[in-house]
Every structure is written in structure tokens, then in C-alpha cells.
N, C-alpha and C positions, 0 to 999 in steps of 0.2 A: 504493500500500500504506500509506502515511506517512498518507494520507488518511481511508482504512479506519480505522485504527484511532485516529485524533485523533476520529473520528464514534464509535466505540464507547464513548470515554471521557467523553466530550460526556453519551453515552443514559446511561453508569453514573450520572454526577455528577448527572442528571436526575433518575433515578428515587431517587436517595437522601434527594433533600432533598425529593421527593414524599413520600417516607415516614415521612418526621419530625414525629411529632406529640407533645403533650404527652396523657401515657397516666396511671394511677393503679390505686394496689394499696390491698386493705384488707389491715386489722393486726387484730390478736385482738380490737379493741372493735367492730368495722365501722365502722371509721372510715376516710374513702378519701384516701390522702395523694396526692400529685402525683410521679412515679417520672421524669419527666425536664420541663426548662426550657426548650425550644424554643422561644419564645414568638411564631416565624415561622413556623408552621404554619397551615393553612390551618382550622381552626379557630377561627381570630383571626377570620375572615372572617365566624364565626356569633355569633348574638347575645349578651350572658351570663346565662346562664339560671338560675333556684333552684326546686326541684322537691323534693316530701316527699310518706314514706308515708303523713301523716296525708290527702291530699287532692290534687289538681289545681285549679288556677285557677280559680276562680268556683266550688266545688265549696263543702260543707259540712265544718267540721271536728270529727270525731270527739268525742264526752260526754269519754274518756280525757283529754284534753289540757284541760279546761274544771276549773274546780270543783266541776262537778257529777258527776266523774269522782275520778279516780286527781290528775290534774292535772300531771298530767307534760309535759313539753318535747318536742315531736315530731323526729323526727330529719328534717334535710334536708343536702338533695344541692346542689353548684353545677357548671357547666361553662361553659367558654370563657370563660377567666378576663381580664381585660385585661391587656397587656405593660405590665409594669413592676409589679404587684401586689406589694408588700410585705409585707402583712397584709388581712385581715379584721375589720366588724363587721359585729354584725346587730341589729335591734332589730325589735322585734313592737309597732306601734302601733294603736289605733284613735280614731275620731272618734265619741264618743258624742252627746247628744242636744244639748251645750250647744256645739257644734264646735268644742271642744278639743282637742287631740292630747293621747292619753294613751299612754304607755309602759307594755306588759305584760310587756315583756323587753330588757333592753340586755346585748349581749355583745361585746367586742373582745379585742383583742391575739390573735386566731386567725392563725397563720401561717400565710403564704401558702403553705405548701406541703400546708395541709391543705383535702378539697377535700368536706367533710361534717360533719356535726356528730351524736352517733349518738343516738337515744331517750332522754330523761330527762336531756341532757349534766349533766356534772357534770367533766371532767376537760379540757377545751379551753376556750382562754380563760379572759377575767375575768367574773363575772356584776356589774354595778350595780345601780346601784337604781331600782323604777319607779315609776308613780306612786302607787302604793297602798301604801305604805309604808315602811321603813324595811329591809326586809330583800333581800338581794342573791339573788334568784331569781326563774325564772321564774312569774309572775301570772297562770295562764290564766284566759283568759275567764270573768265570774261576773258579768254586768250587773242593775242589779234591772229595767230600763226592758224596756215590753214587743218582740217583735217578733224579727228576726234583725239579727243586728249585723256589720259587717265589721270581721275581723281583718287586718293589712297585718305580711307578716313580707320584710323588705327584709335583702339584705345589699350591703357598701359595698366596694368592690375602693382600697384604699387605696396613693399612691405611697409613702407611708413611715411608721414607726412614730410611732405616736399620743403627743401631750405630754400628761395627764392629772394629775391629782391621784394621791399616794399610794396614799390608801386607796379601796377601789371602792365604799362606801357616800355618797364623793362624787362618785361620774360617775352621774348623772341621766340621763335621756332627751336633754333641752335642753342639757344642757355634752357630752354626747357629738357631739347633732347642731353644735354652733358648733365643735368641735375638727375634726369631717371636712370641713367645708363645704370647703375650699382644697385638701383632698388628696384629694379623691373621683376614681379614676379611670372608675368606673362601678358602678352599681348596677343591682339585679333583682331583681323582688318577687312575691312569691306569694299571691293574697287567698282567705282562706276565711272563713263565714261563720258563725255558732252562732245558734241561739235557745233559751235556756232551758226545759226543760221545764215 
């Protein structure tokens, strides 16, 4: 009997910590936060993925999101986050013709407990500055060079929070990438592509 029931407590303790995953709720902006810590779920086991409604992977991204649009920020989604994630950035770069990296978006200080970024953000995170100027926003795509160009929107699964400069009109593409290089726990990218009308 002693036996019976040490095996039934065995199967409960099993199935509980099968059950245990890290889940996420949205808030009034649609924005999807992280609703528990688990970070021993099986979950861990899949890759870490970033995904938006502007497009899928190798797809074309939306006039809206370019200068030849609205120019707005597309909202994305991330999952399977890696254990021990402190924070978030993300930056949106491309390689235009002269094969430079060029920054169209730098954004960090996103808490790890948030697990989205929603349409047009404006209220998560810091914005920096990209390469095209002087001002802390997003830079959608606006190439003069003929053709379809790829966009690279990456974000960085960070073990602890970022040392930076004060103000965000000095975190660059380039001071952003040399601050995460030693705390990256993983990153995941999403490429879409524009060609100008």
C-alpha cells in the first residue's frame, strides 16, 4: 500500500513540473508580458524565435513601415526566451551597397519580462540613434540605390543590464553592438526585404 501510493506521488510530482511553462498575457497596448519564470520548461528546449505582423522570414516588408509609407515601427513578437535573460535589445540593421552596417533602429533597456514590442512603439524601452541622423527613432527603410534591399531586425537576450551612456542620443548602433558583445545570451532575427517604388 506504502508502495501505491509513494508511485502516485512520484506520477503527481511528474506531471506538475511537465506542466510548467513560461506563459504571457497582453495589457491594454498589446503588448505580451511574461506571467511566470520557469525558465526549466521545456520550451528552453526550442529555439529563440522573433516573429512580426509586418512579414515572415524572407518575406517583403510592408510601404507602412518604409518612408515611402506612414513609417512606423512594426510591432514584433519573441518566444523561448534564454534562462537567465535580464533585458532586451533590438536593432534593425542593413548592408547597403558600400557593405556597411547601417543602423535603422536601436532599442534596449526592454525588460525581460516583456515578450513584444507593439506597432509604432513608443512606450518600451530607450530609442538611440541610427545612422541617418541625429534623432532617437525609428528610420524605416528609404534607400535611393536601385533594387530590393534587406532589412535585419535582430533582438539580443541579454544576462544583465546594459552600462551605457546617459543620454540615448549617444548609444549608436556601434556603442550599442560593443556594450552587448560579452552579455549576449542569444539572439534571433527576422529579415524582410523592401524595394522602393
Amino acid at each position: 500500500m506504502k508502495t501505491s501510493i509513494k508511485m502516485i506521488w512520484a506520477l503527481c510530482l511528474l506531471l506538475c513540473a511537465c506542466g510548467s511553462s513560461v506563459s504571457g498575457e497582453y495589457d491594454t497596448d498589446g503588448v505580451v508580458t511574461a506571467t511566470a519564470s520557469d525558465s526549466t520548461s521545456a520550451a528552453q528546449l526550442e529555439p529563440f524565435l522573433l516573429k512580426s505582423d509586418a512579414g515572415i522570414d524572407g518575406g517583403m516588408l510592408p510601404v507602412e513601415y518604409t518612408c515611402d509609407g506612414e513609417g512606423l515601427s512594426p510591432a514584433l513578437y519573441w518566444s523561448n526566451v534564454p534562462t537567465g535573460t535580464k533585458e532586451f535589445a533590438i536593432m534593425m540593421t542593413t548592408l547597403p551597397g558600400d557593405g556597411t552596417t547601417k543602423w535603422n533602429w536601436v532599442v534596449y533597456g526592454i525588460p525581460a519580462t516583456v515578450l513584444s514590442l507593439p506597432k509604432n512603439n513608443s512606450i518600451i524601452g530607450m530609442t538611440g540613434t541610427g545612422s541617418h541622423g541625429t534623432t532617437m527613432v525609428y528610420d524605416g527603410p528609404c534607400s535611393q540605390g536601385p533594387g530590393a534591399k534587406l532589412y535585419t531586425f535582430t533582438i539580443y537576450a541579454l544576462s544583465e543590464s546594459l552600462s551605457l551612456p546617459a543620454t540615448a542620443d549617444l548609444v549608436t548602433g556601434p556603442v550599442l553592438t560593443s556594450a552587448i558583445s560579452s552579455i549576449t545570451l542569444g539572439s534571433a532575427a527576422l529579415n524582410l526585404s523592401y524595394a522602393r517604388p
